[in-house]
N, C-alpha and C positions, 0 to 999 in steps of 0.2 A: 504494500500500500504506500501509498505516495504521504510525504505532510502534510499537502495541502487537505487529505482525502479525512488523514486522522485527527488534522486539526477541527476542521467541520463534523466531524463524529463525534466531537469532545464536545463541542457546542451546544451542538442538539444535546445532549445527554446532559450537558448543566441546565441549558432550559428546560428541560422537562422536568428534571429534579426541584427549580425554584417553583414551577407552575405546582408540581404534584405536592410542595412543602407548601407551600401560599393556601393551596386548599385545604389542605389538612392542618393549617394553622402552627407550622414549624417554624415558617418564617412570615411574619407579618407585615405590611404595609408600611411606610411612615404613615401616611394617617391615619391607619390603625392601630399604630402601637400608643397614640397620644390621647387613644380614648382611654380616662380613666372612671371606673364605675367606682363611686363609692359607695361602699357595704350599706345598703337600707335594711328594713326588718318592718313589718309588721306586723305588733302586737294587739293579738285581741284578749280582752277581758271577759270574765263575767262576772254579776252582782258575788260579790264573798256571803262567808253564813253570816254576819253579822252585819251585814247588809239589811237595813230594815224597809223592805216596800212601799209599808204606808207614809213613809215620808218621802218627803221634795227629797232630791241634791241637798240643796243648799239646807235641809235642817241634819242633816248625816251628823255624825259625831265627827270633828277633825278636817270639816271641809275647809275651812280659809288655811289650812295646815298643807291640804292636800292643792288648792291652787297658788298658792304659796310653793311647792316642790314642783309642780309641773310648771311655772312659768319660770324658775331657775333651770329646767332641764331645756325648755324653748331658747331661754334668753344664752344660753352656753352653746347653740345648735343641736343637739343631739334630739330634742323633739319637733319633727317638721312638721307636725298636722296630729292633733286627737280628737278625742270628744265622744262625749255618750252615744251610745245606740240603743233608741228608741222601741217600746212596743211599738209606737204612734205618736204621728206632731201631734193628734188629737187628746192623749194623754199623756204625754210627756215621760211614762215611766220607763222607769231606764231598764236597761236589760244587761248590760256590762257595756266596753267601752273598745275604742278601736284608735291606735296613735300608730303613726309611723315614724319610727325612729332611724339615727345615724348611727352607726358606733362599726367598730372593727370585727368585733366578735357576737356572737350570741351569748357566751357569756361578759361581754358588756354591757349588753343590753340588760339581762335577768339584773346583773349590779344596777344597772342606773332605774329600772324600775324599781327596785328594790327600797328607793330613796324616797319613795310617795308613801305618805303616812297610811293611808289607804289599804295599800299592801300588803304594810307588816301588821297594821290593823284591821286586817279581815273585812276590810268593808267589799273589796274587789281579787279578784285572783286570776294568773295567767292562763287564759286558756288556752293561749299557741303563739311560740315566736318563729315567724318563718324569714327566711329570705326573700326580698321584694325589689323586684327590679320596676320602677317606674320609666316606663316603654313611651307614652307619650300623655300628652293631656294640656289642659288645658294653662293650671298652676304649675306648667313648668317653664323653663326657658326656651324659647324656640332654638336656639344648636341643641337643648337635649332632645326636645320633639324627635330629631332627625336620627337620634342614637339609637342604636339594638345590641342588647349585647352579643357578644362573640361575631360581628359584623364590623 
């Protein structure tokens, strides 16, 4: 074989190897290596046992305690959006509650929940902290709109 023949055989053979690495994500983009996702988490509650129905929110035992803790977890970043979830706007009664949070780990997150009086006083209890990638919407920034992850 000639050099010219083996050099063109080596070619082809690295381009298919970056095309076949690119899709199987060995090797990535520049403008894909500068998306960075930060860890979200959605955590939903429900009423704890010492959670008393017949009352509002605001007559709970430890509530100005409890928005007092969640507006320090807002005001540091780590709580991006919460709030009760309703049987109904029409009765207001709560049913547990749903925040989306920022942190690195899931056991970040149980820690910084951990911090609402709430919590450790039984009024609410974790019902599931998942992984959450917010994909697009309305409340986000239009460059995230355009983000997917592993894309």
């Amino acid at each position: 074989m000639s050099r010219k023949l083996i050099a063109a055989a080596s070619l082809v053979v690295v381009f298919v190897f970056v095309a076949f690495a690119r899709q199987n994500a060995l090797v990535k983009p520049a403008a894909q290596a500068a998306v960075v996702v930060t860890p979200r988490w959605l955590v939903l509650f429900e009423v704890g046992p010492k959670f008393d129905a017949s009352k509002r929110l605001q007559e709970q035992p430890s509530f100005m305690e409890h928005v007092t803790a969640i507006k320090k977890l807002a005001d540091d970043g780590a709580l991006l959006v919460g709030g009760p979830l309703l049987e109904s706007f029409e009765s207001h009664k709560a049913t547990g509650a749903a925040w989306i949070m920022q942190a690195e780990n899931e056991e970040a997150v149980k820690k910084l929940v951990a911090s609402d009086p709430w919590v450790g006083g039984e009024l609410a209890k974790i019902q599931s902290v998942r992984a959450f990638f917010a994909g697009t919407g309305a409340w986000l920034p239009k460059a995230a709109n355009s983000a997917t992850p592993g894309h």
